[in-house]
Every structure is written in structure tokens, then in C-alpha cells.
N, C-alpha and C positions, 0 to 999 in steps of 0.2 A: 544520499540514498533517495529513491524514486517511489512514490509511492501513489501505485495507480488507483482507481476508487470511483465511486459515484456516492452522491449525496444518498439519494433511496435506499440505497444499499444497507440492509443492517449489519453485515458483517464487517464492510466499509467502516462503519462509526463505530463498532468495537474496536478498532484499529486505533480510528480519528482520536476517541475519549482516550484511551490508551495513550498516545503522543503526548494529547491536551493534558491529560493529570502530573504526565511526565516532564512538560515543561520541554520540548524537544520540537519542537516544531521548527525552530530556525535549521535545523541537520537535513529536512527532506525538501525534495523538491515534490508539489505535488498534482498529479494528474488525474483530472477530472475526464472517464472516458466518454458520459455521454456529453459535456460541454464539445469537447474538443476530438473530432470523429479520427484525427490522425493518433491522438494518444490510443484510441482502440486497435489502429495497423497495426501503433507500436507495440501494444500488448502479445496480438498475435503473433508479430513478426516474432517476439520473446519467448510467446510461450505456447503457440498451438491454440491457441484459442480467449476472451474474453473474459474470461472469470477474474473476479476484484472478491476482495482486495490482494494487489500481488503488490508485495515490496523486493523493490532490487535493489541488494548492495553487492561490497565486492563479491561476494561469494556466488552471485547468482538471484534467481527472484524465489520467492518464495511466496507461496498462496492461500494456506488457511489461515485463516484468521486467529486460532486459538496457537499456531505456530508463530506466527509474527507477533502476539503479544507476549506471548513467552519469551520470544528472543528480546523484543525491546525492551520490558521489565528485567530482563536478566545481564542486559549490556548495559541500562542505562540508570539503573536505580545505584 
């Protein structure tokens, strides 16, 4: 899984703490948009626009933040 982000971001670190409590960090791979200006293309090219945090697995990316913690406590607890 791909997980786009920025540090500032608060909704980013809902995410981050979310992984970190879960012990799951080794499953994502993770991208920092404002480090690395191509992960930002790559967002767009994904998704119409910039907005973090978007996590993409197979199913596709997904972007609220209260969505993606739901699904990771629900796949990974």
C-alpha cells in the first residue's frame, strides 16, 4: 500500500499515529508530497488533485482520513 502525506498535515498524522499504534508500517510504502514534488504529479495523475492523506491499495486510493483509519483498524487489528 502507498501512502501519500505530508508531515504538516494533521489529517496526514491521524493516519501516521493510526499505522504507528498498529505496528504496520513495514506494509506501506510512504510518500511525502511536499519532499518529493513528483509524488504530488503522482497524486494528481491518481486522483484529480493534491489532497493527503490518500492511501492506495488494491482497491483503489482512498482520502479521508476518518475513512482510511477505519479501514486500517478494521483490516489490521
Amino acid at each position: 500500500m502507498v501512502l501519500y502525506f505530508y508531515e504538516d498535515c494533521e489529517y496526514s498524522q491521524v493516519v501516521l499515529n493510526t499505522i504507528t499504534s498498529l505496528h504496520i508500517k513495514d506494509k506501506f510504502t510512504f510518500k511525502d508530497i511536499r519532499l518529493n514534488p513528483d509524488y504530488a504529479k503522482e497524486l494528481v495523475e491518481l486522483t484529480g488533485d493534491v489532497t493527503v492523506p490518500c492511501l492506495v491499495n488494491a482497491e483503489g486510493p482512498m482520502k479521508e482520513a476518518k475513512d482510511i483509519r477505519e479501514y486500517l483498524v478494521s483490516n489490521f487489528i
